[in-house]
C-alpha positions in Angstrom: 0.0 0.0 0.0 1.0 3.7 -0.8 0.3 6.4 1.6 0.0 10.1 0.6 0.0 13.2 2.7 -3.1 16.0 2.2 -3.3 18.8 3.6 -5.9 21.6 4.2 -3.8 24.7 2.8 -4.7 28.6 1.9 -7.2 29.2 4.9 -6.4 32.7 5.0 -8.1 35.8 4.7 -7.2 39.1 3.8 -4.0 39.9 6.0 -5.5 37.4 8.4 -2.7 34.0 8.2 -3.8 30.6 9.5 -1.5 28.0 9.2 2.2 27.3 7.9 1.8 27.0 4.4 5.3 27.8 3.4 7.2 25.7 5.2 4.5 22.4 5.5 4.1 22.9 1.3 7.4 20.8 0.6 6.7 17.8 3.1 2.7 17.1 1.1 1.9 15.1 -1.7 -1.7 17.1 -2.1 -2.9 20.8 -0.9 -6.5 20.9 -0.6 -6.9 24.7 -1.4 -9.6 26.9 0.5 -11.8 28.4 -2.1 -13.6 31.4 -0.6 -16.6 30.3 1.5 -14.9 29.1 4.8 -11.5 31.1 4.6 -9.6 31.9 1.3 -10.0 35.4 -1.2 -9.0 34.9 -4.7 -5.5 36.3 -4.4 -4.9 33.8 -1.6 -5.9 30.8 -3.6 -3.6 32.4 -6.5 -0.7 32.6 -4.3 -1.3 29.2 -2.9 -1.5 26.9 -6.0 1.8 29.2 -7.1 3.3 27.7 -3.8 1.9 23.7 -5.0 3.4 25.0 -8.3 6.6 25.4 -6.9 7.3 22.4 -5.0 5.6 19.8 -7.4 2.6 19.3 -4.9 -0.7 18.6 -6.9 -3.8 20.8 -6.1 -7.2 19.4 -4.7 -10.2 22.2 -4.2 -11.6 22.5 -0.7 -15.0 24.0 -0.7 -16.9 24.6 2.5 -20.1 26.4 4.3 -20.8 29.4 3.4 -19.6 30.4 6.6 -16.4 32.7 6.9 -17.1 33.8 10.4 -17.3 30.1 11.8 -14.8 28.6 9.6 -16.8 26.4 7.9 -17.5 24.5 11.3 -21.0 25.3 12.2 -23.8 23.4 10.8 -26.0 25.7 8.7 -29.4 24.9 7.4 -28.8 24.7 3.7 -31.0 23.3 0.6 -29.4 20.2 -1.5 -29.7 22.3 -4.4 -28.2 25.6 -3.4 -25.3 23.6 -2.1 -24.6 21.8 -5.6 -24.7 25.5 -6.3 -22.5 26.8 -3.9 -19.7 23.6 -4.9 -19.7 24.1 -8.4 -19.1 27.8 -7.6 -16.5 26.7 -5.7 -14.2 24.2 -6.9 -14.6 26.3 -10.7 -13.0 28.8 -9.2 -10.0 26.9 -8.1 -9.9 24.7 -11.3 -9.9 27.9 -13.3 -7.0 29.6 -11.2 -4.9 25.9 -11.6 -5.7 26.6 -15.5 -4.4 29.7 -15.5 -1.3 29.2 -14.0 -0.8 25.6 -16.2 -1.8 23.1 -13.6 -4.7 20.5 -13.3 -7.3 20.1 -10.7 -6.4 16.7 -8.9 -9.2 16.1 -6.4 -11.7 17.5 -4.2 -12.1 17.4 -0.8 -14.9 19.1 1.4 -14.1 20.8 4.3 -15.4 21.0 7.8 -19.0 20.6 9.2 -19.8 19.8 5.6 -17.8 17.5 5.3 -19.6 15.1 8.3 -23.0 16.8 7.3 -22.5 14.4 3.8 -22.0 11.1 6.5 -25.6 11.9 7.8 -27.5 13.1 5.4 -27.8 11.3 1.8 -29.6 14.3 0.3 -26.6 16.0 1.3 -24.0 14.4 0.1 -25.8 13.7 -3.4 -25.6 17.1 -3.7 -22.0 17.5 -3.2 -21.3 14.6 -4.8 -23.1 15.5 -7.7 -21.2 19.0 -8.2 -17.9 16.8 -8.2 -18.8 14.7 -10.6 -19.0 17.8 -13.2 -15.5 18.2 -13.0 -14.6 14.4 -13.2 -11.7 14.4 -10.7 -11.3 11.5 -7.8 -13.1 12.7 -4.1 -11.4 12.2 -1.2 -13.7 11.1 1.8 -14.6 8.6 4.2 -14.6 4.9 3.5 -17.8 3.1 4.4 -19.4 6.0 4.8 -22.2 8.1 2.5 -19.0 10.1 0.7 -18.3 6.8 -0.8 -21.9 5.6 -1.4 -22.9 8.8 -3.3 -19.6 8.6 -5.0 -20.1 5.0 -6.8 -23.7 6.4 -7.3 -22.4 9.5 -9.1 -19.0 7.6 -11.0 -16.6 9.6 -9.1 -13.5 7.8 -8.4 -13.3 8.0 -4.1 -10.0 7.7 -2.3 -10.3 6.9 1.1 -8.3 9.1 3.8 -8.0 8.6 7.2 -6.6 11.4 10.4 -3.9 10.6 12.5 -4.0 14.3 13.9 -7.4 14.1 15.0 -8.7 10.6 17.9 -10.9 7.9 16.7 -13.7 6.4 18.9 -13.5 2.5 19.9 -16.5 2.6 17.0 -14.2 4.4 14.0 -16.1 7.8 15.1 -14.0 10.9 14.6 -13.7 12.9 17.9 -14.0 16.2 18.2 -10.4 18.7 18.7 -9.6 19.3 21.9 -7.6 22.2 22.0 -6.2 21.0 25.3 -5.1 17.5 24.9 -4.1 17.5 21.5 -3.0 14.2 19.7 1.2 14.4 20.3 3.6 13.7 17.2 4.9 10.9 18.6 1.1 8.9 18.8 0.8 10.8 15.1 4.2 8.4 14.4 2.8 5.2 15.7 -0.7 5.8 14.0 1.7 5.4 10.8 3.5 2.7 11.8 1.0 0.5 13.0 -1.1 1.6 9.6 2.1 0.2 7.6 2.4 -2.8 10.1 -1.2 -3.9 10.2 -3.2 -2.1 8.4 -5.0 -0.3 12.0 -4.8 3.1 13.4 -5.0 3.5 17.0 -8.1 4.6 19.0 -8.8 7.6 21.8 -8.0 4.3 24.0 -5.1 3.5 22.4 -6.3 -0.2 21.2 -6.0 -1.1 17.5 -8.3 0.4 14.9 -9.6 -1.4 12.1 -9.7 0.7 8.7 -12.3 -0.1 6.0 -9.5 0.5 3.3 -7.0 -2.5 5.6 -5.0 -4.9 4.6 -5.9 -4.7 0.6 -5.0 -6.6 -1.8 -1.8 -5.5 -3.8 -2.9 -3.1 -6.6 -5.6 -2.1 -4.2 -9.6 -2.9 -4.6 -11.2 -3.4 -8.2 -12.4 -0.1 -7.9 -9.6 1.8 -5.5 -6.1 2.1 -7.3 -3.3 1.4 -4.7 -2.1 4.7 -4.7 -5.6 6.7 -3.6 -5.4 5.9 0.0 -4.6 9.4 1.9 -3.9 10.5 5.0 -4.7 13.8 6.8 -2.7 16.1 8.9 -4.2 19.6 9.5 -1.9 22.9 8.9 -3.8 24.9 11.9 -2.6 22.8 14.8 0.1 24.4 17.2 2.1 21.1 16.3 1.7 21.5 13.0 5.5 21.6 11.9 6.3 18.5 14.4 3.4 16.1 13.6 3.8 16.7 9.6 8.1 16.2 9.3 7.3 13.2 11.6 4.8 11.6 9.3 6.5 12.2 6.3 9.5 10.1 8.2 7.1 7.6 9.3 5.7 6.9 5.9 9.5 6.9 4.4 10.5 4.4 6.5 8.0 2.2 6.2 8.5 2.4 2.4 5.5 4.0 1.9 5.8 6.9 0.3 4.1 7.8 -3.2 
């Protein structure tokens, strides 16, 4: 199995910074680009996907809410079809600021509350799902969840990702972040290792984790190359630096790497 890095990058605004882009840009495999609606302004995602540009790091869009104020985090009351809307709007504009500067959208990935809105709700994630398909580019979501149901429904080619940032339940559950007791780098390092070794994360109680996307065939499933399976880390923990150059060493030792 191959494991890349994504991360969420360009979730700026204005003069306002979040996140070391600069210096995490040249450890990723894939920036998933902010694309106005939780963070990001059109000369941010410019001067982002100039940044993927210059380290060879392939661009993914990473539309949100509509919901600058709450980051994209808070649940809003939204119709399926002013959200197809709102995606399309979205991940155009990043595809057509990749054309412009010669570059290819790779992927999408959905940020935030939307993002575990699409795990509850089908109408939701049809929607979503929908809008991606126009642009005929792999998602990236949740195995054996409703990102990868609506994604055979719709043809769009899903690649599984998993978090080793963020704590898993004893059920597979994402936890929420807690700001004060934040996963450490060095779990972030065994997470990897024990994903190379076994094919399991490690749970909030730190007992082995079975992943849907474990212990695959070489070559990957029928309908999941080898080389689509992801892995998270986020650019907005304190961390940030620390977890990402020890996952990237993780995954090159284990052979891993893409």
């Amino acid at each position: 199995m191959k494991i890349s890095i994504n991360c969420d990058m360009g979730e700026a605004f204005g003069r306002w910074k979040l996140g070391p882009d600069e210096e995490l840009m040249p450890l990723i495999d894939y920036a998933n680009v902010a694309c106005g609606f939780h963070a990001g302004d059109p000369s941010i995602m410019l001067r982002t996907i100039r940044l993927a540009k210059k380290y060879g790091v392939k661009v993914g869009a990473h539309p949100g809410l509509d919901d600058i104020k709450g980051f994209g985090r808070r649940e809003i009351d939204v119709k399926p079809e002013e959200l197809y809307a709102q995606v399309l709007y979205q991940v155009g504009a990043c595809k057509a600021i990749l054309e412009a500067e010669g570059m290819s959208l790779h992927h999408v990935k959905v940020h935030g509350k939307l993002y575990f809105m699409m795990t509850k709700s089908e109408a939701i994630a049809d929607a979503v799902v929908r809008a991606i398909a126009s642009f005929k580019v792999p998602m990236f979501g949740l195995a054996g969840t409703l990102h990868e149901t609506s994604a055979n429904k719709y043809s769009v080619p899903f690649h599984p990702e998993t978090f080793v940032d963020i704590d898993y339940s004893p059920e597979g559950q994402l936890q929420p972040v807690d700001f004060d007791n934040l996963v450490s780098p060095e779990m972030i390092k065994k997470r990897i290792q024990s994903l190379a070794e076994t094919g399991c994360g490690i749970d909030n109680t730190g007992a082995p984790l079975p992943f849907l996307f474990a212990k695959q065939p070489k070559g990957g499933l029928p309908h999941i190359p080898e080389e689509a399976y992801t892995i998270c880390l986020h650019g907005d923990m304190p961390s940030a630096m620390e977890n990402m150059k020890g996952a990237r060493e993780s995954i090159n030792a284990a052979g891993m790497n893409l």
